[in-house]
C-alpha positions, -999 to 999 in steps of 0.1 A, spaced: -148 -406 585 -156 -370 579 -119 -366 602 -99 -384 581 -117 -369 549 -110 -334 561 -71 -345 568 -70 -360 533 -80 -324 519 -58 -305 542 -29 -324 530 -38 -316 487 -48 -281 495 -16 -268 514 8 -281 496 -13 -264 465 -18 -229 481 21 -229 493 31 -233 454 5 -206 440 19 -181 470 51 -192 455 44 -181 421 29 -151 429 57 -136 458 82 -111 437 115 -135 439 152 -115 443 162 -132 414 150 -128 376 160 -144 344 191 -130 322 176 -106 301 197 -123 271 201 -163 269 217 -181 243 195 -206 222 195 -240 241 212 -225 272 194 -221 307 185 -190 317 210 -178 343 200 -162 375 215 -130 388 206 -109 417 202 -72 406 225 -45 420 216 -10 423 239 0 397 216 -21 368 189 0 349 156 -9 348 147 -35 318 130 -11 291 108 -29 261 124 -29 228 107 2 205 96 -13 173 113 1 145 92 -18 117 60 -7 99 33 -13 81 20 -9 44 -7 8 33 -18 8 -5 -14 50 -9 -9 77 -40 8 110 -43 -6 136 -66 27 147 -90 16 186 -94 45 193 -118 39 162 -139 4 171 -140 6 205 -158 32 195 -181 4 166 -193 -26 185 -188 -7 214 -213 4 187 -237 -31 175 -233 -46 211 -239 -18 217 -270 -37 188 -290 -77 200 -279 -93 217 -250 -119 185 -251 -91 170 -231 -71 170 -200 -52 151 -179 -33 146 -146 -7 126 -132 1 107 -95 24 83 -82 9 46 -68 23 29 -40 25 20 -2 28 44 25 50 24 53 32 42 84 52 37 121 35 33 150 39 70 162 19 79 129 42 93 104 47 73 72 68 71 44 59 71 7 73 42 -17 61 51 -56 56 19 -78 43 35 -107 34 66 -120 -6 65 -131 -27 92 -153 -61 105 -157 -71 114 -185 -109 130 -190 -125 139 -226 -154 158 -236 -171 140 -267 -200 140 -289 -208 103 -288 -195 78 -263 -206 47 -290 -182 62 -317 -154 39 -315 -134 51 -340 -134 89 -326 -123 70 -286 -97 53 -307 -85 82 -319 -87 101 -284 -66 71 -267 -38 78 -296 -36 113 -290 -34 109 -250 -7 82 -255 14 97 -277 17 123 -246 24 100 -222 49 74 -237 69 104 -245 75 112 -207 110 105 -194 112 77 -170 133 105 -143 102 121 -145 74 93 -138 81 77 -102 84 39 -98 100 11 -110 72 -4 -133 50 16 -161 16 24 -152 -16 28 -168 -35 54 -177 -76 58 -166 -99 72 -196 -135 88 -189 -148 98 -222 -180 121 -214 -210 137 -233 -228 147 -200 -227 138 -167 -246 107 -169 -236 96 -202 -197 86 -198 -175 53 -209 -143 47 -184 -118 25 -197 -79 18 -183 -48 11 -211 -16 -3 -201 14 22 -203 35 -12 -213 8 -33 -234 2 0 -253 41 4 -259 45 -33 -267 12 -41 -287 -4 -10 -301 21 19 -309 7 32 -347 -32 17 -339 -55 42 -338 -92 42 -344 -120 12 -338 -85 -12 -335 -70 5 -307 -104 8 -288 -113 -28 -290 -75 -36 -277 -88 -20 -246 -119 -17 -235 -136 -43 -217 -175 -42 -222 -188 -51 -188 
């Protein structure tokens, strides 16, 4: 019984152990490196005159949200800016993606080109005088030439209204709803278009 158990066994096993011996011995012959779709894969026996199959590099990338400060835009703003009251200044930087290769080095794509503008002010509940402060910045701003602001699409500009360090409002406007819904507002009007009381 235990004979004819063992024989039984034998006769699975090799036949197993002979195909995974199979599989793993290096063969003379490899697959085309190119096959048409729905073809077989050809066989070919390599010749010492055939170079060694190298992996494809990858040429893609990948996107990473990224900005650019815009040093030249920036002074021309902040001097525009400084023209109307010293209580204010102002920079400029291009938004966008860096597309960043696999050996590291990336490339810079603008979308839009963003500001900051920071004033100093007596009262940061005196909606009429932030009002007044977002007209004065924009009138700056929308006057900038589009060959001179990066991207495609208009941006926006980030307001920080201060009295101290601790006491400060921040608010965003739209370059575009500012151009399309409030050019000529100014005052407790143009602040309520905008700000967002959390």
């Amino acid at each position: 019984m235990i004979k004819r158990t063992m024989t039984k066994l034998a006769i699975l096993i090799i036949p197993c152990l002979l195909l995974l011996t199979a599989c793993n011995h290096p063969s003379q012959y490899t697959a085309a490196p190119i096959t048409p779709r729905g073809s077989t894969p050809a066989l070919y026996r390599p010749t010492a005159t055939d170079t060694p199959h190298v992996p494809p590099t990858y040429e893609g990338c990948a996107y990473v949200w990224a900005s650019q400060d815009l040093p030249e835009l920036t002074k021309k703003v902040n001097d525009s800016l400084q023209a109307i009251d010293i209580n204010i200044t102002g920079s400029a930087y291009a938004y966008g993606e860096n597309c960043v290769y696999g050996d590291g080095h990336a490339t810079f794509g603008a979308m839009e080109t963003d500001y900051r503008v920071r004033v100093k002010v007596n009262d940061i509940k005196d909606e009429k005088a932030l009002g007044n402060w977002i007209a004065k910045a924009m009138e700056v701003i929308v006057k900038i030439p589009d060959d001179e602001a990066p991207g495609p699409q208009p941006g926006r500009v980030d307001f920080v209204f201060s009295k101290s360090d601790s006491d400060q409002l921040s608010m965003s406007v739209s370059v575009d709803i500012y151009k399309h819904k409030a050019t000529g507002l100014t005052g407790v009007e143009l602040f309520k278009l905008f700000y967002k009381n959390p």
